[in-house]
C-alpha positions in Angstrom: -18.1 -46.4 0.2 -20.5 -43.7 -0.6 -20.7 -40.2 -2.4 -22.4 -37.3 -0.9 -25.5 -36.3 -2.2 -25.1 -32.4 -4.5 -28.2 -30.2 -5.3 -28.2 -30.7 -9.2 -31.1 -28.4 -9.5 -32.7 -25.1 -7.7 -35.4 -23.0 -7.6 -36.3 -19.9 -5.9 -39.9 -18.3 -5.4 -40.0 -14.9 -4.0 -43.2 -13.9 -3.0 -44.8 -16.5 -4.7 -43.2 -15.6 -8.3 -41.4 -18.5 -10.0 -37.5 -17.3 -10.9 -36.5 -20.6 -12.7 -33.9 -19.7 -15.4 -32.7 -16.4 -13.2 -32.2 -17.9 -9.7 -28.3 -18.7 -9.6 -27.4 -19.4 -6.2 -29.2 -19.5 -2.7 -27.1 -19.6 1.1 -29.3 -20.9 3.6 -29.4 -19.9 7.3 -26.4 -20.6 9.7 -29.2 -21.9 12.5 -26.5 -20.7 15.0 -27.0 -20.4 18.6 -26.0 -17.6 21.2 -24.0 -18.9 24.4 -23.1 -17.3 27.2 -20.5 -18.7 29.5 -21.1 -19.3 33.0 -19.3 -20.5 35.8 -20.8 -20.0 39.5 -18.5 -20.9 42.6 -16.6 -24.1 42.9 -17.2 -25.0 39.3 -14.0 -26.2 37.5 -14.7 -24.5 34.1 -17.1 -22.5 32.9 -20.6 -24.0 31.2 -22.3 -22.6 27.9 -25.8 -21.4 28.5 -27.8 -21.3 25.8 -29.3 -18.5 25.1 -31.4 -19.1 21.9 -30.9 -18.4 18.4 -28.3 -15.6 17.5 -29.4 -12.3 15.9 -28.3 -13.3 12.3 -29.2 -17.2 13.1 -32.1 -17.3 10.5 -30.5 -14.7 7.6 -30.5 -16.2 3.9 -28.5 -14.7 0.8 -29.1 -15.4 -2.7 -28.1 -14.5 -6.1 -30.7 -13.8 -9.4 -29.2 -13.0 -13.2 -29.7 -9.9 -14.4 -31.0 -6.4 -13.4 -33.0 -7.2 -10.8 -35.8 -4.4 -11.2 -38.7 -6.4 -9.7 -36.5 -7.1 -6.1 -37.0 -3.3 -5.8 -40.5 -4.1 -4.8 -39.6 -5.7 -1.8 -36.9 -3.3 -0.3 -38.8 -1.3 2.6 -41.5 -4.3 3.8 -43.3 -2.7 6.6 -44.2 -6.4 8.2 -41.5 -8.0 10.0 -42.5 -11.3 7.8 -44.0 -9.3 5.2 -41.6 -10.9 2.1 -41.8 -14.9 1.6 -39.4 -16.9 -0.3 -39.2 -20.9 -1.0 -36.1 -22.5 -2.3 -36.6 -25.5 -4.0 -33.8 -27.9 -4.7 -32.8 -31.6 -5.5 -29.8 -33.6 -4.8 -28.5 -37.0 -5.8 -25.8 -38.9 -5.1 -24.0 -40.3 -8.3 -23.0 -43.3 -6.6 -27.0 -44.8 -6.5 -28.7 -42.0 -8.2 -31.3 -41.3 -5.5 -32.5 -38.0 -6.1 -33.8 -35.9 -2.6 -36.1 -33.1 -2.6 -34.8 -30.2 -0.1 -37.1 -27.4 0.7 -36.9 -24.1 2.3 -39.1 -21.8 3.5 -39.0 -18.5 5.0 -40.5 -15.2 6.0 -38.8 -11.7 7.0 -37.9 -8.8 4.5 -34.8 -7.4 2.5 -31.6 -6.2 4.7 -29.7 -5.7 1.3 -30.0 -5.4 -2.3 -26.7 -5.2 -3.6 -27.0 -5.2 -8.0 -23.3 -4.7 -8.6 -21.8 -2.5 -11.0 -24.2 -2.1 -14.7 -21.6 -2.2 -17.2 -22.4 -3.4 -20.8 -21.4 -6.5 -21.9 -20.6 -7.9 -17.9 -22.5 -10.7 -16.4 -25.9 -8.2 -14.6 -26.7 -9.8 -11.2 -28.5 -8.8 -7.8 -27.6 -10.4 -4.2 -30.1 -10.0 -1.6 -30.0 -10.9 2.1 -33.1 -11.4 3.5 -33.3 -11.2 7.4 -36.4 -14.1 8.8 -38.8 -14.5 11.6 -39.9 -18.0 10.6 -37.7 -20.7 8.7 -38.1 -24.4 7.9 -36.1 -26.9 5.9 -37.5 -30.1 4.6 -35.6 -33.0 3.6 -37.3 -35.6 1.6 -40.5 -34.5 3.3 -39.2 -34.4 7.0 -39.0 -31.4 8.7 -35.8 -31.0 9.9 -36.4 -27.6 11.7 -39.3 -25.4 11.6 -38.2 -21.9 13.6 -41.3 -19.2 14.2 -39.7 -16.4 15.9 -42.9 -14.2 16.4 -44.6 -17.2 17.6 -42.5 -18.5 19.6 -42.1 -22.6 17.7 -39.0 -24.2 17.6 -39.5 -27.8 16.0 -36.2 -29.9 15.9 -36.0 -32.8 13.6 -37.8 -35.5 16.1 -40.6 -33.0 16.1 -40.7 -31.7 19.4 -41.3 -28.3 19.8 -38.3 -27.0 21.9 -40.8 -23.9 22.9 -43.8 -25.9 24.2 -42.8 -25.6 28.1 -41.9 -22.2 27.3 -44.8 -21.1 25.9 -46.7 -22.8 29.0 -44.8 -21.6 31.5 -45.7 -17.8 30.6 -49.1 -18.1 29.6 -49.3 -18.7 26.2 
């Protein structure tokens, strides 16, 4: 029997600016495909095509305590990758007390800076979504997937590029 491993700790640096102590929560990217369903003559069913990554597959969310006033920098980024953030986390499992670095990394600009309602004496916080053209999650120092949209690079976690005979094929 074993117990999952939990991140017991976080950190968030936007734009290279630590926010220990006012980084409260962090969503990381769905990674989700787009399919398109396909079925030609005599097939029995149809067959999901896959398309690549869906519009939204690379998005991030998180959460920092209190007015948010510095966040305002970054609303309007010209560059496509112009705003860079790196989450920093540990888990552990409390069954063997392993403790796992988890790591990730991405580049794109603010969709949303939502600061709530400023009333005195509530909790003050701002959520941001942050749309990416490059992402990549470590684990324990493995990268698990490294995406580079304007680039063209999608690295899976036996570190193949899933790209490579793309890029090839039209020149690149």
């Amino acid at each position: 029997m074993a117990l999952p491993r939990k991140i017991k700790r976080l950190n968030v640096f936007l734009n290279a600016d630590n926010w220990v102590g006012e980084a409260e929560d962090f969503t990381p990217a769905k990674l989700s495909r787009k399919f398109e369903a396909y079925r030609g003559g005599g097939m029995g069913g149809a067959v999901n095509i896959d398309m690549g990554l869906d519009d939204s597959a690379l998005d991030v969310s998180f959460t920092f305590g209190g007015y948010g006033d510095q966040l305002l920098r970054c609303m309007g980024e010209p560059k496509a990758d112009g705003t860079s953030l790196r989450f920093a986390g540990s888990t552990q499992r409390d069954d063997t007390g392993e403790v796992i670095a988890v790591e990730i990394v991405c580049r794109g600009r603010f969709k949303e800076l939502d600061r709530g309602t400023l009333k005195a004496g509530d909790n003050t916080q701002a959520k941001v979504t942050m749309v990416n053209t490059y992402y990549k999650e470590t684990v324990n120092g493995q990268v698990m997937h490294e995406i580079d949209l304007i680039n063209m690079v999608e690295i899976g976690p036996d570190g193949v590029d899933l790209m490579a005979e793309h890029r090839k094929a039209i020149g690149l």
